[in-house]
C-alpha positions in Angstrom: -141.3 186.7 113.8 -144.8 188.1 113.9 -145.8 184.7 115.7 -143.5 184.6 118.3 -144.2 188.1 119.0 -147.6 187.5 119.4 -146.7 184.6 121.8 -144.5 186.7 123.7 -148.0 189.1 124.2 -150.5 186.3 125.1 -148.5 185.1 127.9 -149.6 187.3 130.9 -148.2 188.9 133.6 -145.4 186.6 135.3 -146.0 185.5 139.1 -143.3 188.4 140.5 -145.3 190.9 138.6 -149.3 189.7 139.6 -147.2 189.6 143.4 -145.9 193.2 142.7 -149.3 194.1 141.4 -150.9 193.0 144.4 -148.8 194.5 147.1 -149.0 198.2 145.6 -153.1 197.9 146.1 -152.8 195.9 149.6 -150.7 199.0 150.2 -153.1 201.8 148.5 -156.1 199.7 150.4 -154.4 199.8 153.5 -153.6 203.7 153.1 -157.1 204.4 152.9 -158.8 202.0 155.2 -157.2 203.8 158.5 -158.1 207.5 157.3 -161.6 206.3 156.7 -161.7 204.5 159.8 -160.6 207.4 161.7 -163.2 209.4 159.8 -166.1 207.5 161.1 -165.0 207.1 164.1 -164.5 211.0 164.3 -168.6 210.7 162.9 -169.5 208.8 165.9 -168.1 210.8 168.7 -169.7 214.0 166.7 -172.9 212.2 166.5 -172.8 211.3 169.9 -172.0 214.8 171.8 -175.1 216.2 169.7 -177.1 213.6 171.1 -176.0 213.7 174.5 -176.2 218.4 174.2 -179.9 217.5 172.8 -180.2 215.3 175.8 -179.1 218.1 178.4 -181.2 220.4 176.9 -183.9 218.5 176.9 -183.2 217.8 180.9 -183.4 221.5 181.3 -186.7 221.8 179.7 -188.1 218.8 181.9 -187.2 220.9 184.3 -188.5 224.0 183.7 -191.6 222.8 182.6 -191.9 220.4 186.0 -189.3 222.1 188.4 -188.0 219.1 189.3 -185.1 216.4 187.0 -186.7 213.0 185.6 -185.5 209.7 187.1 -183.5 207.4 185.3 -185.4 205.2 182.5 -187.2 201.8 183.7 -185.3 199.3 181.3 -183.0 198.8 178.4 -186.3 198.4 176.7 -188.5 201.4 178.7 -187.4 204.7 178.6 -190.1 206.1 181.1 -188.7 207.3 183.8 -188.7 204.7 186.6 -191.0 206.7 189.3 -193.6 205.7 192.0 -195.2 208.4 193.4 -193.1 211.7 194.0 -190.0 209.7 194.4 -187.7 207.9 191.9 -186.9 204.1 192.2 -183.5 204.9 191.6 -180.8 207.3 191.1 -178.5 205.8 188.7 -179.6 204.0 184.8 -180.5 204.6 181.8 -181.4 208.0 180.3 -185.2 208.5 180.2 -185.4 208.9 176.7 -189.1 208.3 176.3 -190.2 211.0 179.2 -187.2 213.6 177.5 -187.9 212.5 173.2 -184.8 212.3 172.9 -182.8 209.3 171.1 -182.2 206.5 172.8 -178.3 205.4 171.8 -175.5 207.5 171.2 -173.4 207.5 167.8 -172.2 203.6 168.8 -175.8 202.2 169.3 -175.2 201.9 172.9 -177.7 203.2 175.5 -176.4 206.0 177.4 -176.1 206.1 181.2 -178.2 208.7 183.7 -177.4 209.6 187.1 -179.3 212.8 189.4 -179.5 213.8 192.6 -182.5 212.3 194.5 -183.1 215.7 195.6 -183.7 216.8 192.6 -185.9 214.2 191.5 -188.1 214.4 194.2 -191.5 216.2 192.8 -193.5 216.4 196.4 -190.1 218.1 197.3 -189.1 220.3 194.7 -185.8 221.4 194.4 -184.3 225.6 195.5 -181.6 227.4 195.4 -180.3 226.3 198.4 -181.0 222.8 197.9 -177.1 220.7 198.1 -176.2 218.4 195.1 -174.1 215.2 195.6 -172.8 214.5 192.2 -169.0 215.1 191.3 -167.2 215.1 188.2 -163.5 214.6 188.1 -160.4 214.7 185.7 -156.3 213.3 185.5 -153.8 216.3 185.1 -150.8 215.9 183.6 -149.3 213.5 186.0 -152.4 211.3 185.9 -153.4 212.0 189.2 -157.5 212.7 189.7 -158.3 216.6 189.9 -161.7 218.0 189.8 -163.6 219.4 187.0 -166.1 219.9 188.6 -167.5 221.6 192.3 -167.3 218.5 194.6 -170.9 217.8 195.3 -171.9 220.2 193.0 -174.0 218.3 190.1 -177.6 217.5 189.9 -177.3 215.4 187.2 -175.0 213.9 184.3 -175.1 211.8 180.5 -172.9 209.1 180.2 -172.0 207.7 176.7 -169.9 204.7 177.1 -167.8 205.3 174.2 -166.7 203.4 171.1 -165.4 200.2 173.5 -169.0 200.8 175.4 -167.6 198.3 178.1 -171.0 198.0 180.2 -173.0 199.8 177.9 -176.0 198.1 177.2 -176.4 197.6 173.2 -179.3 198.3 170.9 -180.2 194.2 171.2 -180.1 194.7 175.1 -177.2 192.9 175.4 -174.4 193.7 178.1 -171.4 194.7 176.4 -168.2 192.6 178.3 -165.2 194.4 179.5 -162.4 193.7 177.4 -159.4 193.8 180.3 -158.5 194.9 183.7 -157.3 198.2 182.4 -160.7 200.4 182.7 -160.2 201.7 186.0 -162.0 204.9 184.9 -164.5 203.3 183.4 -165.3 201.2 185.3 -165.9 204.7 188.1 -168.8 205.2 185.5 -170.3 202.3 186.1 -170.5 202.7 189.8 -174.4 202.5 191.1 -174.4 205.3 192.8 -173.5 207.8 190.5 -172.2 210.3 192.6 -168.4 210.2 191.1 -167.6 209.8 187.7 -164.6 210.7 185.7 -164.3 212.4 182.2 -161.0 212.8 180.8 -159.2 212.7 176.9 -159.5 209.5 175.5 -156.5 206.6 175.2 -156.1 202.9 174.5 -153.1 202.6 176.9 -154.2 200.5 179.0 -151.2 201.3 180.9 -152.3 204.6 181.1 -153.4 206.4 184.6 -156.8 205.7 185.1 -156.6 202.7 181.9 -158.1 203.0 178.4 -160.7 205.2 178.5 -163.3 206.5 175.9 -166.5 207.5 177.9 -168.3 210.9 176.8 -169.5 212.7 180.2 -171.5 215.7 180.2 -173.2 217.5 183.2 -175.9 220.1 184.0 -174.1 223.3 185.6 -176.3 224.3 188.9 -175.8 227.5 187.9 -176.8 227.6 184.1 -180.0 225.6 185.6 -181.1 228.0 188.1 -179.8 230.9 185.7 -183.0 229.2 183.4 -185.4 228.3 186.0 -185.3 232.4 187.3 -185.5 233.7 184.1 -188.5 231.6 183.2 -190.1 232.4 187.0 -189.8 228.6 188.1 -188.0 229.4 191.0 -187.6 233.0 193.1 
């Protein structure tokens, strides 16, 4: 009896039970693999909105300190600000995060976008009160349809972080990341050379959504928090 008993023991775990076995940890595995992912993906967006408010602030000591906004960065690889003379060689780029010391990516190792008013970057004509922005910043309501959230014309400059997707983001290697589908119609407004319109809205993946999926991370600099610095500090009258 004690031998078959023993027999009985040493036989293992039948197939149905090592199958059972496995799909209660597929399922515990599973359970935790999308809170975690959500987690650091929540970490990324957290690390990338201090980055981009070190950024701005950073933008608003430039300018106090020059009384005029830097231009955007040379290169991928450069991140002086791409000047000759008193004027910038362009209005739209990177972020000059050499000439600021700030980072250079945002919480997705993607290179963040820059876009200012030339007026604003000119140093031989520096920028007043009175002097007009061209930059505007708009939303979806709750039908979808585009709304402003900001003044129209009313920027000097904005930070773009091209989100988790980066879709034409430039990557830590330099590389262009490729848009994934037709569906970016927002972000793909971000992109635009000229800067003057971009969009920043909640994010979604529904590419069916108004505006498409859409991820991007857009801050500004307020005119009015600018000049409320540059009098308090004497830079302008």
């Amino acid at each position: 009896m004690n031998r078959k008993f023993a027999a009985r023991r040493q036989s293992g775990f039948t197939l149905v039970e090592i199958a059972i076995v496995l799909l209660i940890v597929g399922l515990m595995i599973g359970g935790l693999i999308a809170p975690l992912s959500s987690q650091m993906e929540q970490r990324h967006v957290s690390d990338t909105k201090r980055t981009m408010d070190e950024a701005r602030e950073a933008l608003f000591g430039f300018a106090l300190r020059n009384s005029y906004l830097p231009c955007p960065a040379i290169s991928a690889t450069n991140g002086l600000e791409d000047r000759t003379g008193t004027a910038c060689n362009k209005r739209y780029g990177y972020l000059p995060w050499a000439t600021l010391g700030v980072s250079r990516l945002d919480g997705w190792n993607h290179l963040m976008g820059y876009t200012v008013t030339p007026a604003f970057s000119d140093s031989a004509s520096l920028f007043t009160l009175k002097t007009a922005r061209d930059i505007t910043i708009a939303t979806r309501d709750l039908s979808g349809q585009l709304t402003a959230a900001t003044g129209v014309n009313d920027i000097p400059a904005a930070i773009i972080s091209f989100g988790h997707n980066g879709y034409g983001a430039t990557s830590d290697q330099n590389t262009i990341v490729a848009d994934s589908g037709t569906g970016n119609i927002d972000e793909k407004a971000n992109l635009q050379s000229s800067g003057t319109a971009l969009i920043m809205r909640d994010p979604s993946d529904d590419a069916r959504a108004a505006g498409g999926a859409f991820d991007d991370l857009v801050i500004w600099i307020s005119p009015n928090i600018l000049y409320n610095r540059m009098v308090a500090a004497q830079r302008l009258p």
